[in-house]
C-alpha positions, 0 to 999 in steps of 0.5 A: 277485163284485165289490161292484158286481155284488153290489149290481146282483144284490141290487137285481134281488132286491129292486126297491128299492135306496135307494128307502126312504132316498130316500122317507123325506127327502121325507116328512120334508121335507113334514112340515117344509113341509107347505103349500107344500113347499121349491120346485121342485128344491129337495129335493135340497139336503136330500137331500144333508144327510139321506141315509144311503147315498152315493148322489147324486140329485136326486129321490126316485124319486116323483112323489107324494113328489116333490110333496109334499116341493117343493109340499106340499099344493098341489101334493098337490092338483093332482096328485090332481086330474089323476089324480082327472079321468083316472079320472072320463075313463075311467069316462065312456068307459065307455058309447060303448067298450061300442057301439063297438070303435074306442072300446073300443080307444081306452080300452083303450090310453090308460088302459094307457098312463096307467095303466103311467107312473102306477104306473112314476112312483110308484117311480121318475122316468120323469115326467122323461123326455119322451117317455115322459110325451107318451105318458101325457098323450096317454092322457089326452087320449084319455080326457077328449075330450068324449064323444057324449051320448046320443040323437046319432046317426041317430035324432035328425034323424028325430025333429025330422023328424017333429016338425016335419012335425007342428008346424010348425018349431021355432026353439028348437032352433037356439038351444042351437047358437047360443048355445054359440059363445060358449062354444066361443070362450072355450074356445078361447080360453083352450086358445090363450092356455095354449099361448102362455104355456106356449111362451113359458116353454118356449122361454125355457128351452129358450134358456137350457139351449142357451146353458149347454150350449154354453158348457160345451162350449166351456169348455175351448178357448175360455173368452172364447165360453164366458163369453159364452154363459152370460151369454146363458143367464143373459139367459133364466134368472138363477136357473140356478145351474149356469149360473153355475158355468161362468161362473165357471170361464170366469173362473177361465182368466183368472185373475180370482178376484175376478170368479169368486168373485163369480159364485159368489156370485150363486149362493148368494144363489139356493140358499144351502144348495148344497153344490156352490157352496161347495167351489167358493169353497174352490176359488177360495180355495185357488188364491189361496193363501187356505187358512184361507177355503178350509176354512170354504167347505169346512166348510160344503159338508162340513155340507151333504153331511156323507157326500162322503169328499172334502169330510171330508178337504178341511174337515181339510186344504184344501192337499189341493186343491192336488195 
């Protein structure tokens, strides 16, 4: 049996892989930053630093870790929150799926579908994946529609029938009705004005990592479109490091060190512990001639990710890169 099929087989017998290296960097992360966490995205930076297998991720395989370690508290805190409101939702459900089976089927599917990506999402990272986590949001939004008070139904208008047959009309009852509109609208309101936001930073993004995919196909046959086009998606999201990286190679096909590494530069200034951003400046570097910069940009990607066998032997012989 080869040493891949032995380490499939043995992860199939043990439901783990490298999940425990994985969770003990988040842990270790969130008791360094307890209140905030690193940052979005940022675990992987000290994953790359920390980890003991050779294995390249990006997150800990954990939604909760992966909260914790990159918000910290706060973020802890919000997440317990959303579950915390599903589970008073679906106690709340309770009531109406025991009267009604369109009800109870209702219950039973959100909370098997939110239950199923909860516990998924735990050990591994199926929140990343979008259809999936619609599913579980839509779940939940099953479960935390507001529910029918008691006394609704047929036998309310009978008794405000006969009340009012009784007494004469009574205005009050018109009153709670008029005066939730208000209400209502703002709730309204507020759902419109967070959908408004949410698509506009969604479509900002979505342009962003159109662009950027774009200029990375184009990169190798038409380098002046690909640097055009990662200037676009640097136009909706400066802050994208990758982005930058095909920038600087469209650069790089024209031979314009200087400008490349410059790029490269504004990537660090974002993310300056990127292990990926350094040994490319040892890159630059080294089709510059310039070998003794190139094994300090080396050195310092190898001392952020200190396992890569490559960057171990780039950091001792930088004239490597060159075959």
């Amino acid at each position: 049996m080869s040493s891949s099929s032995l380490a499939s087989y043995s992860r199939l017998l043990s439901g783990e892989g490298n999940r425990y290296d994985y969770w003990r960097i988040a842990w270790r992360i969130w008791r360094a930053h307890p209140l905030l966490g690193v940052g979005a995205g940022n675990y992987s930076r000290f994953y790359y630093q920390q980890r003991a297998t050779t294995e390249d991720i990006e997150q800990p395989h954990s939604i909760e870790l992966q909260t914790l370690s990159e918000l910290g508290i706060v973020g802890a805190l919000l997440l317990a929150s959303f579950v915390v409101g599903i589970a008073w939702g679906a106690l709340r459900m309770r009531i109406p799926a025991a009267r009604s089976p369109l009800a109870r089927a209702l219950m039973v599917g959100a909370l098997g579908a939110m239950s199923t990506w909860l516990v998924q999402t735990s050990v591994d990272w199926m929140h990343l994946l979008p259809g999936l986590t619609a599913v579980a949001l839509v779940g939940a939004a099953v479960l935390v529609r507001p529910q029918p008070t008691a006394g609704t139904g047929a036998a309310v208008p009978a008794r405000r029938r006969s009340s009012s047959t009784a007494a004469g009309p009574r205005r009050s009852n018109a009153r709670p009705a008029l005066a939730s509109r208000p209400a209502l609208a703002l709730g309204a309101f507020a759902v419109v004005a967070t959908l408004v936001v949410a698509g506009a930073s969604l479509s900002r993004q979505g342009f962003a990592d159109l662009y950027r995919e774009r200029a990375q196909r184009e990169l190798a046959s038409h380098p002046a479109a690909a640097m055009a086009d990662a200037n676009r998606s640097l136009g909706f999201d400066a802050d994208a490091v990758e982005t930058y990286y095909v920038k600087a190679a469209a650069l790089a096909r024209f031979n314009r060190a200087a400008a490349a590494e410059a790029a490269l530069r504004q990537a660090l200034a974002d993310a300056p512990e990127n292990f990926v951003t350094w040994t490319l400046l040892g890159d630059i570097a080294v089709r510059e001639h310039q070998l003794r910069t190139a094994g300090q940009d080396y050195v310092r990607a190898r001392q952020l990710n200190p396992r890569d066998p490559t960057l171990t032997e780039l950091s001792v012989n930088p004239a490597v890169a060159l075959h």
